[in-house]
N, C-alpha and C positions, 0 to 999 in steps of 0.2 A: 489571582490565585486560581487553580484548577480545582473544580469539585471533583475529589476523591471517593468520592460515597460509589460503591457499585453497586448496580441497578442490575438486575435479572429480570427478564420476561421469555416467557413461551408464546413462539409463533410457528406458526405450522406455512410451508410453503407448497404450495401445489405443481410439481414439477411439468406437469403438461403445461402451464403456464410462460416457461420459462423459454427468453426471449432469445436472449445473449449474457454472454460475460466478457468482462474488464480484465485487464490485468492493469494494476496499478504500479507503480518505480516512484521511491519518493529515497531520494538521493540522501546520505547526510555523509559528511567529510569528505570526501573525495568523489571526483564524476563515476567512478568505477565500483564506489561500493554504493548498495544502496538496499532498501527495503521491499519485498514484493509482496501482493497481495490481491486476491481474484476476488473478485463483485459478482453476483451473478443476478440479473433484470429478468424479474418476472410482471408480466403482462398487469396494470394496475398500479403502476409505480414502485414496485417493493423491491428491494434490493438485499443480499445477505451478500457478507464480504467475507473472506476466511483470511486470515494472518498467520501466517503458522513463526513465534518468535522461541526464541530459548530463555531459562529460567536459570536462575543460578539458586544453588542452596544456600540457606539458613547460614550466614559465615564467610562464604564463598565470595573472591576476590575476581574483580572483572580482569579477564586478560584476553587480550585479540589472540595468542597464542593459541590458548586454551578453545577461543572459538571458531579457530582457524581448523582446526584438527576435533571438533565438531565435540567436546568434551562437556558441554551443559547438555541440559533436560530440554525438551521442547514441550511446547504446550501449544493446540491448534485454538485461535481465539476464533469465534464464529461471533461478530457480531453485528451492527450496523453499518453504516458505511461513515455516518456523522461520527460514530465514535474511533474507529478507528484510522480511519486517512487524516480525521478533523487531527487525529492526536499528535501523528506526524508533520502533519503542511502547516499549523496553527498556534502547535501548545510548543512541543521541544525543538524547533526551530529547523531551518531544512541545512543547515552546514556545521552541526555540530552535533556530535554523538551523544545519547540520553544519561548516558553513565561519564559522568565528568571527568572523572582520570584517565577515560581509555586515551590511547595515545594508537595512530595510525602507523598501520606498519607496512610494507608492500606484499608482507605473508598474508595477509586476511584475503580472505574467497574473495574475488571478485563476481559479483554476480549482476552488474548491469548488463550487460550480453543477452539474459535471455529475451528483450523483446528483439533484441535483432536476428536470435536463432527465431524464435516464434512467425517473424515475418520473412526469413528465409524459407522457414517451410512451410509457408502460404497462412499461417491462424491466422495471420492480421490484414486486415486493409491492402489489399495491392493496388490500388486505384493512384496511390503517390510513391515518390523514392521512400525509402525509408527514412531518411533526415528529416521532408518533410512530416510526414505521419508525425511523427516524434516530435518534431517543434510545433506542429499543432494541435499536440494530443497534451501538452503540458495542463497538470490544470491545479498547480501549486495556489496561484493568484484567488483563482475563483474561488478553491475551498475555505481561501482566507476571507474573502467578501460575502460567501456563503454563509460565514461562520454558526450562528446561530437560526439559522434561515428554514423551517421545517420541510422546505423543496430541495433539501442540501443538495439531493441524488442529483436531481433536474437539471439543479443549477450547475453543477460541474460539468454536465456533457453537454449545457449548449454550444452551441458550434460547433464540436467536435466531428472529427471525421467518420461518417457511418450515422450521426444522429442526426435529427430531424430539429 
């Protein structure tokens, strides 16, 4: 079972610090849809992730429809990176959607695309094709082996391309 308790803290990040950013894609239902989310590495090990998800209201019935045509609330999550990639890669599974009736439609956004706009217009990595970057930028597995591992950040970019 997932502990639901939420946890608050203030931390202050020092922007001159700041290394690089991540952009994360953690897939569920189809290759084409998926979830995004920017990390950003400050010098020291620190990491702040931002998830921007939507909210349904108090009642409010999930429909791809509805969120295809962008009709919920958003809410920008600013939090770790354990907790929020952990929640995707770990807790509600990478090929099924968190809301159990939703039902895939081929009207819902598709938004896996942007790392490959991103690496068209040079953000990412050009050092490999794009396929590869992408098949070795996967880092589903690690976060799972990571799980509870207080190097969570670490351990998900070893290897990866661009880290040391």
């Amino acid at each position: 079972m997932i502990n639901q308790t939420v946890l608050h803290y203030d931390k202050t990040f020092d922007l001159a610090k700041l290394r690089g950013a991540d952009l994360f894609i953690v897939y569920w239902g189809s290759p084409y849809i998926a979830h995004t989310m920017f990390s950003f590495d400050f010098a020291g090990g620190d990491h702040v992730c931002f998830s921007i998800e939507t909210r349904k209201e108090k009642g409010e019935e999930y429909s791809a429809i509805k969120g295809f045509f962008k009709q919920y609330e958003l809410t920008y999550i600013v939090a770790d990176e354990r907790d929020v990639v952990r929640l995707r890669t770990n807790y509600r599974g990478h090929m099924e959607p968190y809301t159990p009736k939703a039902r895939f439609d081929w009207r819902i956004l598709i938004n896996d695309y942007v790392d490959e706009m991103a690496y068209e217009r040079g953000t990412l990595d050009q050092s490999l094709t794009f396929l590869e970057l992408k098949r070795r930028s996967y880092i589903n597995w690690d976060a799972v082996s990571a799980d509870d591992d207080k190097n969570f950040s670490k351990d998900i970019r070893q290897g990866l391309p661009g880290f040391k």
